[in-house]
NUDRENRO-397391 format. One record per atom (N, C-alpha, C): residue number from 1; residue in three letters; atom name; y, z, x. Coordinates in nm, 4 decimals. Layout:
NUDRENRO-397391
pos	code	site	c2	c3	c1
NUM	ala	CA	Y	Z	X
...
//
This chain:
NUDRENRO-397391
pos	code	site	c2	c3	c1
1	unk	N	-0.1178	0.0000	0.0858
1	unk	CA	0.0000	0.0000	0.0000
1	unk	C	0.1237	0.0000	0.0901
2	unk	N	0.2334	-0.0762	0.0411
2	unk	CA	0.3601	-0.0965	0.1390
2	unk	C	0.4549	0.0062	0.1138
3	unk	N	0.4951	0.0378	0.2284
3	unk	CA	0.6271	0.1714	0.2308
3	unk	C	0.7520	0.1317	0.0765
4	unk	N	0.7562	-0.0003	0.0569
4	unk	CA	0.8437	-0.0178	-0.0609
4	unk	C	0.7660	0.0217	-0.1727
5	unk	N	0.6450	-0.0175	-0.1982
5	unk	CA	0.5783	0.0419	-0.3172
5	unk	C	0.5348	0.1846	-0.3495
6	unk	N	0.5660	0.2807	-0.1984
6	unk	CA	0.4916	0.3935	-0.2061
6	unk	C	0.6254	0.4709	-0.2496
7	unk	N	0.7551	0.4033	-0.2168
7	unk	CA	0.8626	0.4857	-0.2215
7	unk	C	0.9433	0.4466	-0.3646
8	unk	N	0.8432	0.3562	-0.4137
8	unk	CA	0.9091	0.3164	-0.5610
8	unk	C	0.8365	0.3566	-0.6628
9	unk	N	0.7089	0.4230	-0.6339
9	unk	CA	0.6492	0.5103	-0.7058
9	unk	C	0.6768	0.6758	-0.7104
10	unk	N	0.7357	0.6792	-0.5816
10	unk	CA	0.8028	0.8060	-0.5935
10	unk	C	0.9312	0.8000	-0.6757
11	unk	N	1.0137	0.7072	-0.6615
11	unk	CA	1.1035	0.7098	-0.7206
11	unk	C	1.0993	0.6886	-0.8686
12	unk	N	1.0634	0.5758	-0.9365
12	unk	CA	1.0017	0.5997	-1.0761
12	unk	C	0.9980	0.7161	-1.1408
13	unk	N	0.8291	0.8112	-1.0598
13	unk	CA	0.8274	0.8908	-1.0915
13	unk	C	0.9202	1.0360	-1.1736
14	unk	N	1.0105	1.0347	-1.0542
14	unk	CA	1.1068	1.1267	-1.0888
14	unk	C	1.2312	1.1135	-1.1869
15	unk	N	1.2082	0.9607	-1.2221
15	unk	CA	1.2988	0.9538	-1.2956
15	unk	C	1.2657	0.8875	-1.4696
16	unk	N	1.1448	0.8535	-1.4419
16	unk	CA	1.0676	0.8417	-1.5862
16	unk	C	0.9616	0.9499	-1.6451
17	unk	N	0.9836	1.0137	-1.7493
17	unk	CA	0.9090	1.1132	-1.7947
17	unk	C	0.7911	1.0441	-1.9011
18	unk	N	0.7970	1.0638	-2.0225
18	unk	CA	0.6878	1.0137	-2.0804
18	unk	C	0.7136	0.8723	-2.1128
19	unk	N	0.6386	0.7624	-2.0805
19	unk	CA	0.6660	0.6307	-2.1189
19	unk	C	0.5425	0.5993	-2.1959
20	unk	N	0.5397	0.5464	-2.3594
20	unk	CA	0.4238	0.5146	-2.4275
20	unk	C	0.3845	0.3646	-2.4163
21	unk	N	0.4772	0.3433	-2.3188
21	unk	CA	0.4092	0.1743	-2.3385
21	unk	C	0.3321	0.1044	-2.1974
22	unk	N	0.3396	-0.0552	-2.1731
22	unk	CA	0.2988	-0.0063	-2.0487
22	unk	C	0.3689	-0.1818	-1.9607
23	unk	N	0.4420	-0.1334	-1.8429
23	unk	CA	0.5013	-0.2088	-1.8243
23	unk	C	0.4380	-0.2398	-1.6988
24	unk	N	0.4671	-0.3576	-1.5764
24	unk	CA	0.3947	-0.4054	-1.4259
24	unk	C	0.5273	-0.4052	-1.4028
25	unk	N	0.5592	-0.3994	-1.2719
25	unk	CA	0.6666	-0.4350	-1.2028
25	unk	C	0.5794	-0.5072	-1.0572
26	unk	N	0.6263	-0.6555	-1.0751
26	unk	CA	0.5477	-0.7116	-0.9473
26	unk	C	0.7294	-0.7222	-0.8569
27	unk	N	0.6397	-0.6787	-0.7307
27	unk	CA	0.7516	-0.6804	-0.5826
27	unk	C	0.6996	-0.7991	-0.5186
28	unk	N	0.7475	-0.9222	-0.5487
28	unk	CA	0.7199	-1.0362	-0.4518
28	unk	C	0.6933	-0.9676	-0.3010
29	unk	N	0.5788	-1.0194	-0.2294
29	unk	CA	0.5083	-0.9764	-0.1009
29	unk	C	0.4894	-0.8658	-0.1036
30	unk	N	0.4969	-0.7140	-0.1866
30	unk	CA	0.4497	-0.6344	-0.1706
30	unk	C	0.3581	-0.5446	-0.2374
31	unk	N	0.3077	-0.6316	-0.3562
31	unk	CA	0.2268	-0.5353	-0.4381
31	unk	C	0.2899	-0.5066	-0.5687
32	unk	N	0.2356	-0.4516	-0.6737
32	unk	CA	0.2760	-0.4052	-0.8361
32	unk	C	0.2680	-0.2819	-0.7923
33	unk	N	0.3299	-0.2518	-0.9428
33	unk	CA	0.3794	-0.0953	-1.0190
33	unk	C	0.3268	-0.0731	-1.1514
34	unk	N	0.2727	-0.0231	-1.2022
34	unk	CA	0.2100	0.0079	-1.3259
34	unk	C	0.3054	0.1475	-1.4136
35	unk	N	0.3359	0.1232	-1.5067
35	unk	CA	0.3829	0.2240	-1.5713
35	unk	C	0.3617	0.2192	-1.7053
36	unk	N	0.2876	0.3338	-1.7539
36	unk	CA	0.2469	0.3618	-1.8934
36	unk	C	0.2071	0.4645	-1.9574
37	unk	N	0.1623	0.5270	-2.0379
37	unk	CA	0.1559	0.6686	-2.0636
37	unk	C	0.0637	0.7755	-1.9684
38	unk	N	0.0032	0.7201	-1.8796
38	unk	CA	-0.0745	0.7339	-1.7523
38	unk	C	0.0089	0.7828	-1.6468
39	unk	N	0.1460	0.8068	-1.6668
39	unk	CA	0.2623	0.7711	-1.5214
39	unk	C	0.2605	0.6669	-1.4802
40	unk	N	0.3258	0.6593	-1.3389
40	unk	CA	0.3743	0.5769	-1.2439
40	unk	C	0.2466	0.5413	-1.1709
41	unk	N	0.2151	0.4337	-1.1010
41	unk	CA	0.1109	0.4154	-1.0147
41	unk	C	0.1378	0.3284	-0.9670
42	unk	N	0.0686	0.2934	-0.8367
42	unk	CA	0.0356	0.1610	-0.7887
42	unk	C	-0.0650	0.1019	-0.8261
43	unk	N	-0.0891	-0.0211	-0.8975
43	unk	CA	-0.1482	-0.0909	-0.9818
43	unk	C	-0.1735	-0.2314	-1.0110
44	unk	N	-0.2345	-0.2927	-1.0285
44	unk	CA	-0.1713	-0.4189	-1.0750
44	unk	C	-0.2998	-0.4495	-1.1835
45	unk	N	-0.2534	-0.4631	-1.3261
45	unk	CA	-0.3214	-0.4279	-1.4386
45	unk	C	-0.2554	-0.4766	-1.5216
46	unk	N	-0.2748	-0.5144	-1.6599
46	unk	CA	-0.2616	-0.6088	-1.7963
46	unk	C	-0.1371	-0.4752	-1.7904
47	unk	N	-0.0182	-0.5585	-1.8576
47	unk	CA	0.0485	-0.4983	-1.9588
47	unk	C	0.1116	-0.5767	-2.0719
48	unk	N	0.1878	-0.4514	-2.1618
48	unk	CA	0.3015	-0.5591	-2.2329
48	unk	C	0.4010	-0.6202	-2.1961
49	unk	N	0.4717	-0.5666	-2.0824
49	unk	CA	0.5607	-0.6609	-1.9996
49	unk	C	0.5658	-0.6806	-1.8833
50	unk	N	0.5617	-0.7773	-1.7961
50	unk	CA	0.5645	-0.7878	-1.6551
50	unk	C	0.7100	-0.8432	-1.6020
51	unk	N	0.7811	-0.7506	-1.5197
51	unk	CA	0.8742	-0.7867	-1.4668
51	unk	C	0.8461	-0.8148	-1.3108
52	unk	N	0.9305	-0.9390	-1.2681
52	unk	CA	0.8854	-0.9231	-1.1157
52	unk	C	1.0281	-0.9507	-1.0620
53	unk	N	1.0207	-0.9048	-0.9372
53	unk	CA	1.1978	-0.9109	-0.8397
53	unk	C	1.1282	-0.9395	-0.6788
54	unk	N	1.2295	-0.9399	-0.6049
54	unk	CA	1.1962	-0.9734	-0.4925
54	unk	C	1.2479	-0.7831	-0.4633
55	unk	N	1.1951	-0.7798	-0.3222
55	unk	CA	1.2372	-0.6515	-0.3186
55	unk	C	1.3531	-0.5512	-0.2838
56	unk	N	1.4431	-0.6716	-0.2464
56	unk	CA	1.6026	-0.6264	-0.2603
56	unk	C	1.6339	-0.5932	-0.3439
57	unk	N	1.6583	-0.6829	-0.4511
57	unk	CA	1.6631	-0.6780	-0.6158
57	unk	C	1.5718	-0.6006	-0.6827
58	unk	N	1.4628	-0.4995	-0.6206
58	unk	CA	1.4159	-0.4362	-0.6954
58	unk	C	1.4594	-0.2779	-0.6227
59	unk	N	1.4970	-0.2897	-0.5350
59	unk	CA	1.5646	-0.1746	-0.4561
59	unk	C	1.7139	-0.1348	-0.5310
60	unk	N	1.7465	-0.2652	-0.5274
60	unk	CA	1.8954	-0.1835	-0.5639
60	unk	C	1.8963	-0.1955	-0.7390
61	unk	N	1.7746	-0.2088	-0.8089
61	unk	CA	1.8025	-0.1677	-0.9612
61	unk	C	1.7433	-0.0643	-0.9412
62	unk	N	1.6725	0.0448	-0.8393
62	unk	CA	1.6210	0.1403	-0.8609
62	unk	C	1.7673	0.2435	-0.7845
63	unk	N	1.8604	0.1898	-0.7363
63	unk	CA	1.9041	0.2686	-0.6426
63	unk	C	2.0257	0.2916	-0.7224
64	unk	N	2.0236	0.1765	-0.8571
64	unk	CA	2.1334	0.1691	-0.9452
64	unk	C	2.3066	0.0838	-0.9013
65	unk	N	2.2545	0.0011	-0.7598
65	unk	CA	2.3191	-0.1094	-0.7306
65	unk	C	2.3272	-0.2459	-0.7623
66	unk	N	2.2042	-0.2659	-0.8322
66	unk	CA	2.1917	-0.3671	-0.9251
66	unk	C	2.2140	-0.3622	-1.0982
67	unk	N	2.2459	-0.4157	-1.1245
67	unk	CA	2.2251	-0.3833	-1.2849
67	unk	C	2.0874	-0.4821	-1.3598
68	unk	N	2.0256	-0.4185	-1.3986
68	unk	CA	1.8798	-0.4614	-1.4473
68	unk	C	1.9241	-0.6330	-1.5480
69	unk	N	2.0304	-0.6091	-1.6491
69	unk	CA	2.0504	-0.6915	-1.7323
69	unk	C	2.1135	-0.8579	-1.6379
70	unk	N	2.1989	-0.7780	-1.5305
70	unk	CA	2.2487	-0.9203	-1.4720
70	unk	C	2.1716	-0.9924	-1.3665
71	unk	N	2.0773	-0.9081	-1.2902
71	unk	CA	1.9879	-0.9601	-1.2419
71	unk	C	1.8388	-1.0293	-1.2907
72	unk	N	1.8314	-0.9781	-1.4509
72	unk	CA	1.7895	-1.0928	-1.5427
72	unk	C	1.8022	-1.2458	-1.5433
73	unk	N	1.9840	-1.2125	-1.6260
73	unk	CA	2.0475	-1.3556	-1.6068
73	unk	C	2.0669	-1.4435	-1.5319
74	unk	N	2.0861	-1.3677	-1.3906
74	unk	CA	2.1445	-1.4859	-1.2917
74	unk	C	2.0009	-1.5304	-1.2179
75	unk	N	1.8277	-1.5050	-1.2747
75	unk	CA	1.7516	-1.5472	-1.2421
75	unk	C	1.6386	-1.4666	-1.1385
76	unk	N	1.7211	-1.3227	-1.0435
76	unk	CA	1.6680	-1.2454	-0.9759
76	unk	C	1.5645	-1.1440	-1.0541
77	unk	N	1.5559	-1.1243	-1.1808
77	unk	CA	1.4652	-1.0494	-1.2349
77	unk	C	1.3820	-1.1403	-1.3335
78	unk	N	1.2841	-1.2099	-1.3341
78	unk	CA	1.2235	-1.2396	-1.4449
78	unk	C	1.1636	-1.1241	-1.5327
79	unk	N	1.1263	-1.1720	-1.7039
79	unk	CA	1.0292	-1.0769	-1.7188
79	unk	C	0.9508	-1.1640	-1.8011
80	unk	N	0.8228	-1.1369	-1.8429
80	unk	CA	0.7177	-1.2075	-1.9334
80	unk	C	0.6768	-1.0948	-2.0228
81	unk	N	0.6224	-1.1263	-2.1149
81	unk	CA	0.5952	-1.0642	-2.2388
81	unk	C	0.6733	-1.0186	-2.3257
82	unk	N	0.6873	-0.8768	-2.3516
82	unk	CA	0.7562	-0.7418	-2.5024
82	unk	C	0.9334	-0.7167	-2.3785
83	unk	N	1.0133	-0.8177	-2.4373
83	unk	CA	1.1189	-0.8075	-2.4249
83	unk	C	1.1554	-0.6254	-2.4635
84	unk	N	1.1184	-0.6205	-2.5417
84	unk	CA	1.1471	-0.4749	-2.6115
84	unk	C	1.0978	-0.3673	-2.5456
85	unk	N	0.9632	-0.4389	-2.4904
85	unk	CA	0.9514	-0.2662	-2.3793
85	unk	C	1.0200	-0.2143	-2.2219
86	unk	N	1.0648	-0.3812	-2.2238
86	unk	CA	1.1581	-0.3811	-2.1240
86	unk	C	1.2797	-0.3456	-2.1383
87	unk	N	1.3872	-0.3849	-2.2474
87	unk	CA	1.4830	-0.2683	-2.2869
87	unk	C	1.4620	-0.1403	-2.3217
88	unk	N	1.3519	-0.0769	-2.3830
88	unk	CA	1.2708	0.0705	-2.3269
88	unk	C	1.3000	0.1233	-2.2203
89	unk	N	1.1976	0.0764	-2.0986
89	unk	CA	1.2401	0.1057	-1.9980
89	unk	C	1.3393	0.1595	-1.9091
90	unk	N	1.4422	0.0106	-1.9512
90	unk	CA	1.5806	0.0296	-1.9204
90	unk	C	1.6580	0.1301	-1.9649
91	unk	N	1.6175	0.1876	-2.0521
91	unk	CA	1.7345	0.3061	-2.1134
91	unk	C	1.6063	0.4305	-2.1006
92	unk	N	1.4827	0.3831	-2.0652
92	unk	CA	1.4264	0.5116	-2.0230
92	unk	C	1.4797	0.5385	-1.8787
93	unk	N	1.4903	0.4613	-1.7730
93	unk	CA	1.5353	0.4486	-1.5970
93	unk	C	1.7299	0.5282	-1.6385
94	unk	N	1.8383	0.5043	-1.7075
94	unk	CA	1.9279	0.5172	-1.7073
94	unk	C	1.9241	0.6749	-1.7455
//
């Protein structure tokens, strides 16, 4: 597991409490994130939404230097699937 994924599971962690759904966060070159009523993990497993970033862009929406919604738009965040559990998320992380 890569020092970005081990330190983005720590981070998650502490900042998401109960999440009922279940989301992937793929880190281009470094591995997924699993999050679902299970906690935080390193993972890479079916969900309802898969978001993926490169890992700048996934650093600084965790660090709260990015903003999740504009790095959507301008193409740096894709997501696939439950749009809706991904605005979840988002106001679960804030």
């Amino acid at each position: 597991m890569s020092d970005i994924i081990s330190e983005a599971v720590t981070q998650l962690s502490a900042k998401i409490g109960s999440f009922d759904s279940s989301v992937k966060f793929v880190i281009e070159d470094e591995g997924a994130i699993m999050i679902d009523s299970d906690g935080v993990r390193a993972a890479d497993e079916e969900a309802e939404c898969t978001m993926t970033a490169d890992a700048e862009t996934f650093k600084g929406i965790l660090d709260g230097d990015v903003n999740p919604t504009g790095a959507f738009m301008s193409g740096k965040l894709t997501v696939d699937g439950d749009m809706g559990v991904a605005m979840k998320l988002g106001g679960a992380l804030s």
